[in-house]
C-alpha positions in Angstrom: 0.0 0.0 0.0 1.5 3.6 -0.6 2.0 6.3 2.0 -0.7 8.5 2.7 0.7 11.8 1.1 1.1 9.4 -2.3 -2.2 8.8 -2.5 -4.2 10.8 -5.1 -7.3 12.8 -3.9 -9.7 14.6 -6.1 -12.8 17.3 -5.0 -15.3 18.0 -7.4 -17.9 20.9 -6.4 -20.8 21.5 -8.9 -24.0 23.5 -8.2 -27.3 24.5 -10.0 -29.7 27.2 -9.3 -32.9 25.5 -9.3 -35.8 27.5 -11.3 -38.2 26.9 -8.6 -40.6 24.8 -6.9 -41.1 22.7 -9.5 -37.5 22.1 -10.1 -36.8 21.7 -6.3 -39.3 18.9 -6.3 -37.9 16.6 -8.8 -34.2 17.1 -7.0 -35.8 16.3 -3.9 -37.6 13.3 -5.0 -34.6 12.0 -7.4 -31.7 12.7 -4.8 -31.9 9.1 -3.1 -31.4 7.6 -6.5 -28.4 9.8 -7.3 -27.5 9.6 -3.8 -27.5 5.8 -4.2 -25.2 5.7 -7.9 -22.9 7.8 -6.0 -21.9 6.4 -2.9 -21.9 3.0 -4.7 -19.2 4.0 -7.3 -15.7 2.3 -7.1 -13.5 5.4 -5.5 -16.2 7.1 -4.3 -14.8 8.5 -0.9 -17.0 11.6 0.8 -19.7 14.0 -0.2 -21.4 16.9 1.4 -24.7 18.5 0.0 -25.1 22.4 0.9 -27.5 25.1 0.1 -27.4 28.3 -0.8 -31.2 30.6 -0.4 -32.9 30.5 -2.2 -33.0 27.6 -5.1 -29.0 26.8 -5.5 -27.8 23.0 -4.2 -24.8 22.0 -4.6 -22.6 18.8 -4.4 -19.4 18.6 -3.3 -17.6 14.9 -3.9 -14.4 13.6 -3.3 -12.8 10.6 -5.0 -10.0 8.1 -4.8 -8.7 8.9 -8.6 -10.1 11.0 -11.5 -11.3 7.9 -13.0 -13.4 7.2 -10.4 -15.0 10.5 -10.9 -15.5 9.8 -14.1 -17.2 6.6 -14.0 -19.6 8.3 -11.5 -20.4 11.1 -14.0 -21.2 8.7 -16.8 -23.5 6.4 -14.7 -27.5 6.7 -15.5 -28.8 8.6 -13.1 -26.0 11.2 -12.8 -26.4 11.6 -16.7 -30.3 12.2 -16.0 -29.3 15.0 -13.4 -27.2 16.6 -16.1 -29.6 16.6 -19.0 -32.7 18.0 -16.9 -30.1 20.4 -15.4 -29.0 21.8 -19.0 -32.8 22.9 -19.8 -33.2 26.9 -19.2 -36.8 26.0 -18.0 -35.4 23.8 -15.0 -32.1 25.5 -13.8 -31.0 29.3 -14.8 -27.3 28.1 -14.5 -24.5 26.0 -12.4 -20.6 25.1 -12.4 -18.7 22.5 -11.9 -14.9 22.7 -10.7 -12.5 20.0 -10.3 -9.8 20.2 -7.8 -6.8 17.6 -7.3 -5.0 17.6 -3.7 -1.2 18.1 -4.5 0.2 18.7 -1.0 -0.8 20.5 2.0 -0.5 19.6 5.9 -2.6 17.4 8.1 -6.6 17.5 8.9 -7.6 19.0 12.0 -10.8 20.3 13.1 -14.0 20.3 15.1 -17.0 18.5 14.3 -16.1 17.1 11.5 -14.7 13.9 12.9 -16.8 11.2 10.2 -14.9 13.3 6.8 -11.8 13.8 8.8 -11.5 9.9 9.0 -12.4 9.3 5.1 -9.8 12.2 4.2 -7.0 11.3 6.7 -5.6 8.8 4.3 -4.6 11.5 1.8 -2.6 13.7 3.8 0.4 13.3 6.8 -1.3 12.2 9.8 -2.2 14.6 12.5 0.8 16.4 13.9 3.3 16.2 11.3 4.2 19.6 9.9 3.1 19.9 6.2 5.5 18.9 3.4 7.2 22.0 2.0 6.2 23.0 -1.5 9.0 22.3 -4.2 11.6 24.7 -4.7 10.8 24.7 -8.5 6.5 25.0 -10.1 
């Protein structure tokens, strides 16, 4: 097995402001399905949903390897979400941004005990100081 901070770790964060009610109802009532593809995907490792007032959700997702992220995106119910998201009558916009973790020091933190265990294996433990950026980008 390799060490920790050799591991690869990839965040995706998307987001969609939801039209309205209408909209918010068919998230609502297709979310365990999605819900359900994603957390079953090989290399799924985390998620948080969050909220913003008064119609934008978002999805934030972390995975073992950008293939796994990949493999979720193209799975059925994930490529439902998308194509109902893409029509102006459902959504009036989102993002999506992909984020790799390169280096960086260890995870601390209240209150978020449950992520801090699924993440720990992709950075130094807990008390080492952070590995020093490379003298040459």
């Amino acid at each position: 097995m390799s060490k920790p901070d050799e591991r690869e770790l990839f965040l995706l964060d998307g987001a969609n402001e939801l039209s309205g009610l209408r909209a918010l109802i068919w998230v609502i009532r297709r979310w365990p399905d999605l819900r359900r593809e994603l957390t079953s995907t090989p290399g799924y490792v985390a998620h948080r949903f969050w909220y913003g007032f008064p119609y934008t959700f978002g999805l934030v997702t972390w995975w073992e390897s950008e293939a796994a992220a990949y493999r979720f995106a193209h799975r059925p119910v994930h490529l439902e979400f998308w194509s109902w998201a893409t029509d102006a009558r459902h959504t009036r916009g989102g993002w999506l941004a992909h984020y790799r973790y390169v280096r960086g020091g260890a995870l601390w933190g209240n209150g978020v005990t449950a992520m801090m265990r699924r993440l720990s294996t992709f950075s130094p433990p807990a008390g080492q100081p952070p590995r020093r950026p490379p003298a040459k980008r």
